[in-house]
TORDRENBA-101701 format. One line per 2 residues: their letters; for each residue y, x negated, z negated of N, C-alpha, C. Coordinates in Angstrom, 3 decimals, always signed. Each point is the difference from the previous one (the first is absolute). Layout:
# TORDRENBA-101701
A	Y:X:Z:Y:X:Z:Y:X:Z; ...
***
This chain:
# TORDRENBA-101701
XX	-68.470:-84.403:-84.018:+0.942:+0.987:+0.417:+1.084:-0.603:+0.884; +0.192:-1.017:-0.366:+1.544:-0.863:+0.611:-0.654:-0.417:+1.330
XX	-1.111:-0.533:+0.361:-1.123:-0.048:+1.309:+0.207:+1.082:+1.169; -0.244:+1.345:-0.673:+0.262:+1.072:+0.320:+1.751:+0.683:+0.475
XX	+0.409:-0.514:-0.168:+1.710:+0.517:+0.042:+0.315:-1.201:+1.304; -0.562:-1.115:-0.087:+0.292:-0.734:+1.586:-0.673:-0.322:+0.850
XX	-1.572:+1.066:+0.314:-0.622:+0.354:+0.835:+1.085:+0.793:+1.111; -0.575:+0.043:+0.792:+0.668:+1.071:+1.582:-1.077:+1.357:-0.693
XX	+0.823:+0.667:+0.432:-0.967:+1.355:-0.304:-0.969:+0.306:+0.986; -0.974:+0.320:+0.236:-0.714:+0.750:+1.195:+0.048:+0.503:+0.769
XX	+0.681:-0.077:+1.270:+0.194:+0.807:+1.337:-0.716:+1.420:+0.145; +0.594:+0.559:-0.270:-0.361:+1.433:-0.011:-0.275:+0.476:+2.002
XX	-0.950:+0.708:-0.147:-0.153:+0.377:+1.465:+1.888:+0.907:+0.301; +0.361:+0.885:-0.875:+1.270:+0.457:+0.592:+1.297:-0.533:+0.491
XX	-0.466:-1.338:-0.629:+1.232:-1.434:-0.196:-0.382:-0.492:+1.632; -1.581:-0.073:-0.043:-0.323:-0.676:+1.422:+0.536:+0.788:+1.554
XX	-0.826:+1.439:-0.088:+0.608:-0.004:+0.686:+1.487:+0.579:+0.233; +0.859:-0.043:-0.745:+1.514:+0.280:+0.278:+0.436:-1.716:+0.978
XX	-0.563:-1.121:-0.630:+0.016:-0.904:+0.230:-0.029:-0.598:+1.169; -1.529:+0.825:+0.398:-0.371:+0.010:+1.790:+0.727:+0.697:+0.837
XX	+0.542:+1.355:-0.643:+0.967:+0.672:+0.948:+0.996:-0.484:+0.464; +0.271:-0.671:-1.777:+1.750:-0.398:+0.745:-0.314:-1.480:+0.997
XX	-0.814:-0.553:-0.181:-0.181:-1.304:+0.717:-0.322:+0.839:+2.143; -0.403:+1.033:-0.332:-0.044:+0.467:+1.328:+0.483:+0.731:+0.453
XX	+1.672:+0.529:-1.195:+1.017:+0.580:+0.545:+0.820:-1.141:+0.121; -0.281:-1.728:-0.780:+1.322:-0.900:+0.697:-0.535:-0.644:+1.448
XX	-1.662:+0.261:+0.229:-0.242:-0.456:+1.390:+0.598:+0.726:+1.101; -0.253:+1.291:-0.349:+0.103:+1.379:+1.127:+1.644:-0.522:+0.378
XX	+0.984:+0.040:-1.299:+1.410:+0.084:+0.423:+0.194:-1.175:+0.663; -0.132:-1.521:-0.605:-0.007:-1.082:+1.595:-0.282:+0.391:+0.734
XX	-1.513:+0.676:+0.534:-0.404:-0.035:+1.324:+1.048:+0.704:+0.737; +0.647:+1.297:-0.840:+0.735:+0.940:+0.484:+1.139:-0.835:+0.474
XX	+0.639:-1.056:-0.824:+1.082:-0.543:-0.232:-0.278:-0.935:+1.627; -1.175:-0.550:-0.115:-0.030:-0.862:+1.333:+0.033:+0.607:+1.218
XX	-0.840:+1.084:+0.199:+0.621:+1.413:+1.472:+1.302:-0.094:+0.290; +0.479:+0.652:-1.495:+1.077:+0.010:+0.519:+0.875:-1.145:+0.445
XX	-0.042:-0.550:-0.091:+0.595:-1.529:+0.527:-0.418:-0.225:+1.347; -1.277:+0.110:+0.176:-0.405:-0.256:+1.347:+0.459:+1.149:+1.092
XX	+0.181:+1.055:-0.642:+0.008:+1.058:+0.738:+1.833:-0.221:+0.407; +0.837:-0.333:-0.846:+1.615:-0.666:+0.150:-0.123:-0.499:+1.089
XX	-1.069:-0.871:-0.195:-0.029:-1.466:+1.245:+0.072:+0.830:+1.074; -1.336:+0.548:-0.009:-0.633:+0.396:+1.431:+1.534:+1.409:+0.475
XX	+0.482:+0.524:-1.116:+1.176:+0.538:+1.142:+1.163:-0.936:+0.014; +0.345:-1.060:-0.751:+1.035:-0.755:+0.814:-0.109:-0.571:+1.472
XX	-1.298:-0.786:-0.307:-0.911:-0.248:+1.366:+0.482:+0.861:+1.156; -0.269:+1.566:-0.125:+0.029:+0.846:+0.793:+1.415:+0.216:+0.479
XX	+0.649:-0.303:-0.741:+1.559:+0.800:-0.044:+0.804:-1.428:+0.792; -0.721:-1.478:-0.316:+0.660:-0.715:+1.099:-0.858:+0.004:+1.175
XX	-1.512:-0.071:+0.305:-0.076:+0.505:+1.704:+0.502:+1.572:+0.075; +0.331:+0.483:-0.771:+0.766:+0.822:+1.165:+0.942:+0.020:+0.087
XX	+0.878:-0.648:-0.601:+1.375:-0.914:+0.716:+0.131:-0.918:+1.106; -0.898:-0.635:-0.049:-0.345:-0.963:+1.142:-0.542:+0.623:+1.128
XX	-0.907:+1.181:-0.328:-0.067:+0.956:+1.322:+0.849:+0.846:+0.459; +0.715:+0.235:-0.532:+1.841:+0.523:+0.121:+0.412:-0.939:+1.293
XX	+0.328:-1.055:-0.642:+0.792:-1.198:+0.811:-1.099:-0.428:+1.281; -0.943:+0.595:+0.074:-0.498:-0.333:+1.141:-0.648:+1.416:+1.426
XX	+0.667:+0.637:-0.980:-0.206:+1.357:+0.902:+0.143:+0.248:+1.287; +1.064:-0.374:+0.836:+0.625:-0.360:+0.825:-1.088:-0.575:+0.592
XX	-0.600:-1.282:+0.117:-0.781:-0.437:+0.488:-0.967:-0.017:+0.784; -1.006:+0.958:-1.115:-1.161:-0.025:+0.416:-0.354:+1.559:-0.203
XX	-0.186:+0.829:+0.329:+0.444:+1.439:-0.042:-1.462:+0.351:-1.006; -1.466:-0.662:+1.500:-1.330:+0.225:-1.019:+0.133:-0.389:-0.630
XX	-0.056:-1.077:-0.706:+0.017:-0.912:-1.260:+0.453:+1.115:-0.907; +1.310:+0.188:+0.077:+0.720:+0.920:-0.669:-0.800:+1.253:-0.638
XX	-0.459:+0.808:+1.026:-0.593:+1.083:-0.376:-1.709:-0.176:-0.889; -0.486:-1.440:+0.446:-1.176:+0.240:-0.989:-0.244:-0.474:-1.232
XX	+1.615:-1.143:-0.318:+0.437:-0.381:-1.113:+0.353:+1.369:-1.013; +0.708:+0.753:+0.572:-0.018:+1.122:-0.623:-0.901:+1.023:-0.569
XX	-1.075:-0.553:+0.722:-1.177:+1.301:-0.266:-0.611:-1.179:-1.360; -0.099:-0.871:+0.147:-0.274:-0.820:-1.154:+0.427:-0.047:-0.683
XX	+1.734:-0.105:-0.265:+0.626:+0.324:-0.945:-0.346:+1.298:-0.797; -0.202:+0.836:+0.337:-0.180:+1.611:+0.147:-1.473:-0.336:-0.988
XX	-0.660:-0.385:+0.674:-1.386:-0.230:-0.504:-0.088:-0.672:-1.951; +1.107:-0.899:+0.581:-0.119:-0.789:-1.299:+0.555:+0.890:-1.068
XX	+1.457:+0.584:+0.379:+0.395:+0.826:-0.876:-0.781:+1.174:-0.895; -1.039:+0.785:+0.976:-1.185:+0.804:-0.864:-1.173:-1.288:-0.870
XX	+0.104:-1.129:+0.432:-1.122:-0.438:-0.636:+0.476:-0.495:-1.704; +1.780:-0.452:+0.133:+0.526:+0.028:-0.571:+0.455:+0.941:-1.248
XX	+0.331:+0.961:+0.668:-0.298:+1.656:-1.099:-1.330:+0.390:-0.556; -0.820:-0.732:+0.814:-1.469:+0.495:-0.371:-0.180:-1.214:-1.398
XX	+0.472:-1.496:-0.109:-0.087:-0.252:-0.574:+0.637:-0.130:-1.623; +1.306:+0.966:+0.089:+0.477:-0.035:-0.918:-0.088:+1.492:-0.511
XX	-0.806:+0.651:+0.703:-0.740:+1.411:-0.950:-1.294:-0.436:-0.541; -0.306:-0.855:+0.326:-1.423:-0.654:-0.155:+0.458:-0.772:-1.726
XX	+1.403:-1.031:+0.448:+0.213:-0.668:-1.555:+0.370:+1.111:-0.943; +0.618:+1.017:+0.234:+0.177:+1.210:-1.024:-1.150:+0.745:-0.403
XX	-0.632:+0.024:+0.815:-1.366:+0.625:-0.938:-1.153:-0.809:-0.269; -0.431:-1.258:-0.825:-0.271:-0.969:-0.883:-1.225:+0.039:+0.904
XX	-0.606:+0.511:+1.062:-1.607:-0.385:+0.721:+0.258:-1.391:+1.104; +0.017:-1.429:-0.780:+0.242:-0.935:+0.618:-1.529:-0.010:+0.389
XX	-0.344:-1.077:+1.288:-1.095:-0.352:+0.696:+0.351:-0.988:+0.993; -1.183:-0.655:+0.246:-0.199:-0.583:+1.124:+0.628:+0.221:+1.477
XX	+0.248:+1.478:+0.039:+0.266:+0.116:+1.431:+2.052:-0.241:-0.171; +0.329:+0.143:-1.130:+1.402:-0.182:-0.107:+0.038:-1.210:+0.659
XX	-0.424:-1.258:-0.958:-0.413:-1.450:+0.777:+0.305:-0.265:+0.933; -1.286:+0.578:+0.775:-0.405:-0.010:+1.613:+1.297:+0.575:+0.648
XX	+0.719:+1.327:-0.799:+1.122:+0.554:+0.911:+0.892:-1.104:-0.309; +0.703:-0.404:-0.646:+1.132:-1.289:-0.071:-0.675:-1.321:+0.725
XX	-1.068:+0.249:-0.101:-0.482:-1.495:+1.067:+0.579:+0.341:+1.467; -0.578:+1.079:+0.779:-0.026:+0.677:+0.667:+1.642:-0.024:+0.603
XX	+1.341:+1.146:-1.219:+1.476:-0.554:+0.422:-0.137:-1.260:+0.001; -0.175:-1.271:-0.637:+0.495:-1.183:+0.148:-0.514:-0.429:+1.696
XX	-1.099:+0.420:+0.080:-0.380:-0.494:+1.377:+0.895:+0.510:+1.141; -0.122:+1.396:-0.472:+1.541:+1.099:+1.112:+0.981:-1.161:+0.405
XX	+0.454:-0.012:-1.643:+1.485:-0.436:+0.542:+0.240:-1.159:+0.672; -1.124:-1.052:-0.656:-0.053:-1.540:+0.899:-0.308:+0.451:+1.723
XX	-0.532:+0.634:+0.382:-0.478:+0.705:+1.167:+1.287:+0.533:+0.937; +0.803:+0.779:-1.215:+1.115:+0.315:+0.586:+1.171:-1.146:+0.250
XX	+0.181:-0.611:-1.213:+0.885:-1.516:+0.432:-0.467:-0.320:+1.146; -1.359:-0.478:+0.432:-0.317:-0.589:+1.302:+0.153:+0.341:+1.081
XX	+0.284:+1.435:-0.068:-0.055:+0.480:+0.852:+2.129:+0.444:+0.255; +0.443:-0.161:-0.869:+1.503:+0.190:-0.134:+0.081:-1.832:+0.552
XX	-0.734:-1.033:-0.311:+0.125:-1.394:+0.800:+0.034:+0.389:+1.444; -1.176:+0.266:+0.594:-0.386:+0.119:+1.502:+1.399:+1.049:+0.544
XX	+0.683:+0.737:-0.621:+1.209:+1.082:+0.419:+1.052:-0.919:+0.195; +0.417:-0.763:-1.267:+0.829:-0.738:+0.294:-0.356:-1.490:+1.161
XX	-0.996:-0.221:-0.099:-0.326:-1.161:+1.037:+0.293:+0.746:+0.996; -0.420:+1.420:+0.807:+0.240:+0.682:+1.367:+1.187:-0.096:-0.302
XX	+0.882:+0.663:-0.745:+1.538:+0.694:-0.085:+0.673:-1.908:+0.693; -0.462:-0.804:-0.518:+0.416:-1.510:+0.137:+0.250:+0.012:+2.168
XX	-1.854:-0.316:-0.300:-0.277:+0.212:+1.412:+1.235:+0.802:+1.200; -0.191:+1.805:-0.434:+0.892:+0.416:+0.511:+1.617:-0.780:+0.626
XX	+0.271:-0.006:-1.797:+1.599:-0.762:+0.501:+0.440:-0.972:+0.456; -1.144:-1.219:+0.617:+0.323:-0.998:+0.661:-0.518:+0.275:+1.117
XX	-0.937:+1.342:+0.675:-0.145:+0.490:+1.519:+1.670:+0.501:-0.125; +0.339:+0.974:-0.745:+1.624:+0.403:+0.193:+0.649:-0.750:+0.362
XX	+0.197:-1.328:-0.979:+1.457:-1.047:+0.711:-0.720:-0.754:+0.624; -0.987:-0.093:+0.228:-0.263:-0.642:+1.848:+0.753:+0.871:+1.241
XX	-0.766:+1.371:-0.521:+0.129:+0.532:+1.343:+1.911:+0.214:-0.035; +0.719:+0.476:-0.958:+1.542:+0.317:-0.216:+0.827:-1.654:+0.641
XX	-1.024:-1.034:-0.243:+0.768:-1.240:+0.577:-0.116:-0.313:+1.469; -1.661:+0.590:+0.271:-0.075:+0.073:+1.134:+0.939:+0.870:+1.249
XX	+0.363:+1.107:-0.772:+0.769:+1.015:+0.314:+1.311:-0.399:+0.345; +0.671:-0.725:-0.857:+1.470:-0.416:-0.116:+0.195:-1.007:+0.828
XX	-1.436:-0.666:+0.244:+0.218:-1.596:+0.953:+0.181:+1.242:+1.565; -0.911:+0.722:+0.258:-0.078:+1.094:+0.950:+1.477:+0.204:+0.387
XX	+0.727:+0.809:-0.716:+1.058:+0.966:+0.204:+1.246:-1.201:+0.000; -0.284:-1.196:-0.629:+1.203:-1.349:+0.457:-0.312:-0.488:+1.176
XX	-1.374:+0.220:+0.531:+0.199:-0.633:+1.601:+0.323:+1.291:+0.375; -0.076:+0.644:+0.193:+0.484:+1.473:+0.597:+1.143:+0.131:+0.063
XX	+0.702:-0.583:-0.915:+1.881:+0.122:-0.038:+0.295:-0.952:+0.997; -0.755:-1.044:+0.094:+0.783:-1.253:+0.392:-0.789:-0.154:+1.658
XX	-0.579:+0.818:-0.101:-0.052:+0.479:+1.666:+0.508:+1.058:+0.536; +0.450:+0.702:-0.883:+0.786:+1.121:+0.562:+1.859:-0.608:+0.214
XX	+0.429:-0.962:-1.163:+0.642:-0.863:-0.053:+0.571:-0.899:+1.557; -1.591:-0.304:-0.319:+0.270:-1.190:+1.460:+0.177:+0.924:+1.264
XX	-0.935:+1.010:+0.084:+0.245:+0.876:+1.090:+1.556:+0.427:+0.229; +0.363:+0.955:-1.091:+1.515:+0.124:+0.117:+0.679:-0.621:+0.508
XX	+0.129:-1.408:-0.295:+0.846:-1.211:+0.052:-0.081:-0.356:+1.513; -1.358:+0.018:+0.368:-0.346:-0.139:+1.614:+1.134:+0.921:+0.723
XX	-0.678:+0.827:+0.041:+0.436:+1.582:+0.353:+2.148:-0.413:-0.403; +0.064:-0.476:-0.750:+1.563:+0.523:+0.101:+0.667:-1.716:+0.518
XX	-0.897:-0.971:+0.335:+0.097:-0.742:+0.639:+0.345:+0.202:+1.549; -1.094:+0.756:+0.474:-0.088:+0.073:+1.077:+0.969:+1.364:+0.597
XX	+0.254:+0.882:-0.562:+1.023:+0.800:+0.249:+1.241:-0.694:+0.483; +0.494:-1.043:-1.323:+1.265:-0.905:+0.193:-0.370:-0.896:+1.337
XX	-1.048:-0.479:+0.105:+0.011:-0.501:+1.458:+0.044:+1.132:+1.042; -0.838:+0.805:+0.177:+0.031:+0.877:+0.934:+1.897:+0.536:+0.328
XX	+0.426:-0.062:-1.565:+1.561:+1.095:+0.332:+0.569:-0.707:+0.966; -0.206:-1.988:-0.773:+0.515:-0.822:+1.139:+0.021:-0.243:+1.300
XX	-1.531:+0.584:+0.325:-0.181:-0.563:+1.308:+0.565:+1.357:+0.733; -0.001:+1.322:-0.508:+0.480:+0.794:+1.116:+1.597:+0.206:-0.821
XX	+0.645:-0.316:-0.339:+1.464:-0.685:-0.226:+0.513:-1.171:+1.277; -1.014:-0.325:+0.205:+0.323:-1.257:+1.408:-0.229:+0.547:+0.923
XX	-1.576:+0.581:+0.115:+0.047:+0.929:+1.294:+0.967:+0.816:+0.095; +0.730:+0.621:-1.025:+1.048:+0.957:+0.694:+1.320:-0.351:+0.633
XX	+0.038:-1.271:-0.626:+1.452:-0.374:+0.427:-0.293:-1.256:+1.047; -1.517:-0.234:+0.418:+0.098:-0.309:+1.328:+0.039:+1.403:+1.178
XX	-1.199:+0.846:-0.733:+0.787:+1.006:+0.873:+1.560:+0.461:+0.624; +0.226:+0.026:-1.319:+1.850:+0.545:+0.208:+0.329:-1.402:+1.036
XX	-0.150:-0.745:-0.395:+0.765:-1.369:+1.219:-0.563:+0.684:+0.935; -1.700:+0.232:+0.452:+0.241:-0.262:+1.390:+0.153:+1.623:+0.729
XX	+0.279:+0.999:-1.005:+0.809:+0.821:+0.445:+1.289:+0.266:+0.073; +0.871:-1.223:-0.084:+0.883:-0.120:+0.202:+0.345:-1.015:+1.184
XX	-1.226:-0.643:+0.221:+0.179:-0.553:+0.763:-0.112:+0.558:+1.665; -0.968:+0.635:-0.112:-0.635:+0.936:+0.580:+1.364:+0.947:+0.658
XX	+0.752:+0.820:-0.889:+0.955:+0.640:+0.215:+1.359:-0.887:+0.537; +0.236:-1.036:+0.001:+0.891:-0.940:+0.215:-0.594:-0.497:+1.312
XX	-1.459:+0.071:+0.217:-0.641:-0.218:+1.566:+0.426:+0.986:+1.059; -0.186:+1.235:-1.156:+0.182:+1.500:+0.717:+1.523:-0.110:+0.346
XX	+1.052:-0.116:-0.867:+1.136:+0.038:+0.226:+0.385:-0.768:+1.196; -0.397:-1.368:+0.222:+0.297:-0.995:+0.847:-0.671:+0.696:+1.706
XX	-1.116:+0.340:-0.318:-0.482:-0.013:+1.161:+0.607:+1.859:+0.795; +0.403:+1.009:-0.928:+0.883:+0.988:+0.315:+1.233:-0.313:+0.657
XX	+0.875:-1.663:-0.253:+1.238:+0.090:+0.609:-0.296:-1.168:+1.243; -1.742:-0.542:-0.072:+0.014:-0.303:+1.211:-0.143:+0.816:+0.950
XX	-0.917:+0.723:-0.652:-0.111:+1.181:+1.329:+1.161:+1.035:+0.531; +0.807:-0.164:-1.439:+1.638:+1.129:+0.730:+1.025:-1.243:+0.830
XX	-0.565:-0.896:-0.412:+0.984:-1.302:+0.573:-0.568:+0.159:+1.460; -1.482:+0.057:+0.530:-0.611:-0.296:+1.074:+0.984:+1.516:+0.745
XX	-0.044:+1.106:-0.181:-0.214:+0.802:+0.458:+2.170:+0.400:+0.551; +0.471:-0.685:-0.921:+1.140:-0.039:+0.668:+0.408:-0.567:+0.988
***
């Protein structure tokens, strides 16, 4: 009898399967538990390229617009997958779909690389050409500069030189008139 009292009792089929259920209601809830985690990821993921496609908007205008349609894209695949974790029909193609975002988004980083490598590109054609520009518009001053300077050079000579011509004029119209004068009282001198 005492043999009997520290035997295990016999697994009853109702014992079993409650047993199996719950062992494949604590699988179901990890798996659930792991979606959801991944599914966190895959929209943080999302929520910083599209910050980073924010900050690069400006840029690249296409880029812009087909990042968006991807974004767009991801977001339904996204909803699709978390109506999918609420109603317990996990599969293979869930998998394949999170394989699938992970590939998106690496796709999209690379492609948010090549934006910022152009956006790069861009801004050193900019301060080339803005330096090129400024070297431009400083010889431009400094020939308009030098021109001026010519120009009000040569005025001050010019004022000079007909400043002399005039007052050789005036001499020799005075002289002239002092000829005139002289030669009037020779001729009233002759004629007396």
């Amino acid at each position: 009898m005492r043999e009997l009292e520290h035997e295990r009792p016999a697994k009853r089929p109702h014992i079993q399967e409650f047993a199996k259920a719950s062992q494949e209601q604590w699988d179901w809830l990890a798996k659930e538990h792991e979606y959801r985690v991944t599914i966190g990821k895959l929209e943080k993921q999302v929520m910083d390229l599209k910050f980073e496609k924010d900050l690069h908007i400006a840029a690249d205008e296409g880029e812009r617009r087909k990042l968006a349609q991807e974004n767009e894209v991801l977001k339904t695949q996204i909803q699709e997958m978390k109506i999918a974790a609420i109603s317990q029909e996990r599969s293979q193609a869930d998998k394949r779909l999170i394989n699938g975002l992970k590939k998106k988004v690496l796709e999209y980083q690379e492609d948010l690389e090549k934006s910022k490598a152009g956006l790069v590109k861009i801004q050193v054609k900019w301060i080339k050409k803005t330096e090129e520009q400024v070297r431009f518009m400083q010889q431009m001053k400094r020939d308009y500069e030098e021109r001026i300077f010519r120009q009000a050079r040569d005025a001050k000579t010019d004022r000079k030189r007909y400043y002399d011509l005039m007052a050789r004029m005036k001499k020799q119209m005075n002289e002239f008139q002092d000829q005139l004068f002289y030669n009037a009282e020779v001729l009233e001198t002759r004629n007396q």
